[in-house]
N, C-alpha and C positions, 0 to 999 in steps of 0.2 A: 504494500500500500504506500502510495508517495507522503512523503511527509505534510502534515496537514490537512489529508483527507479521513473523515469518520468513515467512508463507506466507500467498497468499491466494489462494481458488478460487472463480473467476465462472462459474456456471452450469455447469458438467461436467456432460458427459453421455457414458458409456458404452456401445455398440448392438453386438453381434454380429449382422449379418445382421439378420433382422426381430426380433430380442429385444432389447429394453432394458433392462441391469441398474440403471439409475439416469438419472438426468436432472433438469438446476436444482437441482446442485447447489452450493450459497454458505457460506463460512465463511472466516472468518479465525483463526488459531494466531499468537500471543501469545511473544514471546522469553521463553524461561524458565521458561515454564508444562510442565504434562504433559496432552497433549491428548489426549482416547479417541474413537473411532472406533469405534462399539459396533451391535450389529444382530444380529438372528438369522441363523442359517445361510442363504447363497444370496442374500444383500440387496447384497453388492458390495463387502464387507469390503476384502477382500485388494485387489478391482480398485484400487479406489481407490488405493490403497498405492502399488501398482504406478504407477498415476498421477502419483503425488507424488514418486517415488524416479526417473520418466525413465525405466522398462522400457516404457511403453508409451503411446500420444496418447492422449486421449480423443476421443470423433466429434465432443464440440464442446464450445464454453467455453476456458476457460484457467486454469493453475495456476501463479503464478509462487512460487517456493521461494527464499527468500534475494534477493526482488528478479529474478530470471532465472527466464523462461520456457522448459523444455523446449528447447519444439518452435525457437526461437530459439540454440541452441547446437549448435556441429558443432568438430570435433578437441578440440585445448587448451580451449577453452573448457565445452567440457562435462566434460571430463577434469579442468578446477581446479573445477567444480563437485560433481561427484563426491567430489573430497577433502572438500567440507564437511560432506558428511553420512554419517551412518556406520547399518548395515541390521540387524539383529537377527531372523535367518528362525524363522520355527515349530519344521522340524527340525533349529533350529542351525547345519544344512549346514557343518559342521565336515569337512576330509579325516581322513578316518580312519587314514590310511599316516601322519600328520602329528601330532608331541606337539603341546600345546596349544600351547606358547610359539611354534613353527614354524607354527601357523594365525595366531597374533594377529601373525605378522609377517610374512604375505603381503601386507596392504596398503600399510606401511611400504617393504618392497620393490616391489611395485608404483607406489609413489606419490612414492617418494624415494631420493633418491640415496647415505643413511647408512649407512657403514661395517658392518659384520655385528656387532659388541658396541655399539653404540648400537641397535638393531633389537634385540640381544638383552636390552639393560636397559628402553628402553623397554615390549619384551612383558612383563618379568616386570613392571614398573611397573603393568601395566596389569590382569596379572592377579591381582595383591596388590589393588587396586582394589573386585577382586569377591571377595575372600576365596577366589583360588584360588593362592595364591603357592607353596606346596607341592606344587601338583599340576603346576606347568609342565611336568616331563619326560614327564606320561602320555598316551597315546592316550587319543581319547575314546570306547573300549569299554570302557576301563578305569576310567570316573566314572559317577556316578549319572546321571539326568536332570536334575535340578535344578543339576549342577554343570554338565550342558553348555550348560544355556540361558546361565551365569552364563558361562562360556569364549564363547559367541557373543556376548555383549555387551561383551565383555573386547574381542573383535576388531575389534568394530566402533566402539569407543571409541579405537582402537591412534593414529590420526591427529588426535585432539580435534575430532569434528566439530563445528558449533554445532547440528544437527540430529540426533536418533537415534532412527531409525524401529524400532517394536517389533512384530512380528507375532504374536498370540498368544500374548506370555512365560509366560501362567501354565498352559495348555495339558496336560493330562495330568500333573497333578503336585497332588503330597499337598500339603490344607492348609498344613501348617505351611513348606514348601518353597516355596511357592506364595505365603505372609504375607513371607517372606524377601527374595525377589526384590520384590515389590511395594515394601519397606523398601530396597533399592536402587536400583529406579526413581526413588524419592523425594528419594531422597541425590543424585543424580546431576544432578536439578531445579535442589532449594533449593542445595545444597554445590556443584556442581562450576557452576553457570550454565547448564546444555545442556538446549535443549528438546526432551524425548521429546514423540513423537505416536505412540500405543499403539491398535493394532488388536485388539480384545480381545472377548468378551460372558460374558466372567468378572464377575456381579453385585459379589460381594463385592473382586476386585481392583478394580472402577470407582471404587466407592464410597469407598475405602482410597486411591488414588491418583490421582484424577482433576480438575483445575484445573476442566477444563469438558469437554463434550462433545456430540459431534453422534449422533443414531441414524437408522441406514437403515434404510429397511422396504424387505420384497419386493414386498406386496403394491402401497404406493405406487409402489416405483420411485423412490425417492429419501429424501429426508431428512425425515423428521415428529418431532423436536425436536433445540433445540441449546441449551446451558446449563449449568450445577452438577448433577451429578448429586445433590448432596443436595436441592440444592432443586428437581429433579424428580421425583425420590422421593416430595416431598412435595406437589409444585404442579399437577403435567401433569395434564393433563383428558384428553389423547390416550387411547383407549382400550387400544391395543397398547402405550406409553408403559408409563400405571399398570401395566400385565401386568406388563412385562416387571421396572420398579423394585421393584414390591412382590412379584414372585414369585406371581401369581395368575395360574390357568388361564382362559384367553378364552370368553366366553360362547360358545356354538354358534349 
């Protein structure tokens, strides 16, 4: 792994049966950056995800995350790997029988053995963090959308990962809520040291947020650029590329 990179993935290749959502896939993630993971629907977004976070092998290749490989990790060992990195899902997947402060401190109880008022300064710590420090005692029927993405990244920050994976943050949600959260992925980058890797095909979150990035296509089955989104906004020759950066419909 090059110096300064948390993650790096040699050829991945994902196969259901005779279908291949991707294959030869290659990149390296950079400590401290904000890495996007961008593609149209059905290109292998999320699998990949899955990939990186150890829900799932790929059919082939290797992804080593923090230096350790997966598929090389069994009990303890994958369990202190686990602690590193912290998940941010699409629908939050927040308990909903559970206030928020009681969600961001399921990991802390899972993962440690602190007193119940250390778990419970910690939570509110964390969810002061996302600007939800008020709302610790509520369920989450009782916030908006935009607060619950912001409590899912609260939870998933609960154990200081040096990794935090984003699924989708900006996802069903009003511009300006949506510029918000993008300004805290940000912060979380430069201010706090932790590098996000964001699954997203939010043009204007990319653009607003994004160190560097790879995009998957369906039709290839794999990766057709990786780079500065600004400077492939401006550069890429890829025909599905320019589509998608400059917001242009594909010729027929």
């Amino acid at each position: 792994m090059s110096a300064g990179s948390v993650i790096r993935a040699r050829d991945l290749a994902m196969r259901f049966g005779a279908r291949t959502v991707f294959e030869g896939v290659s990149f390296e993630v950079r400590r401290g950056e904000v890495f996007v993971i961008l593609g149209g629907s059905g290109c292998g977004k999320s699998t990949l995800l899955k990939l990186l976070i150890g829900l799932m092998p790929p059919s082939a290749g290797t992804a080593e995350v923090l230096g350790q490989d997966w598929a090389t990790l069994e009990g303890e060992a994958r369990r202190a790997q686990l602690r590193r990195i912290g998940v941010m899902w699409q629908s939050g997947a927040l308990l909903g029988s559970l206030t928020l402060a009681e969600n961001v401190m399921l990991p802390i109880e899972a993962h440690t053995r602190l007193p119940a008022e250390a778990r419970r300064l910690i939570a509110r710590s964390k969810l002061g963090l996302v600007g939800l420090a008020d709302a610790a005692e509520r369920l989450p029927a009782e916030i908006s959308g935009g607060m619950l993405k912001r409590a899912s990244i609260a939870r998933a920050m609960a154990l200081d990962p040096e990794i935090l994976f984003l699924d989708e943050p900006s996802a069903g949600l009003d511009p300006i809520t949506s510029a918000g959260l993008d300004k805290l992925i940000t912060s979380l980058a430069r201010e706090g040291g932790t590098t996000c890797v964001v699954v997203t095909h939010e043009l204007q979150s990319i653009l607003a947020i994004g160190d560097r990035c790879i995009m998957l296509d369906k039709e290839a089955k794999g990766m057709i650029a990786e780079g500065e989104p600004k400077r492939l906004r401006e550069e890429a020759t890829h025909p599905t590329v320019r589509a998608f950066f400059r917001r242009e419909a594909m010729e027929a």
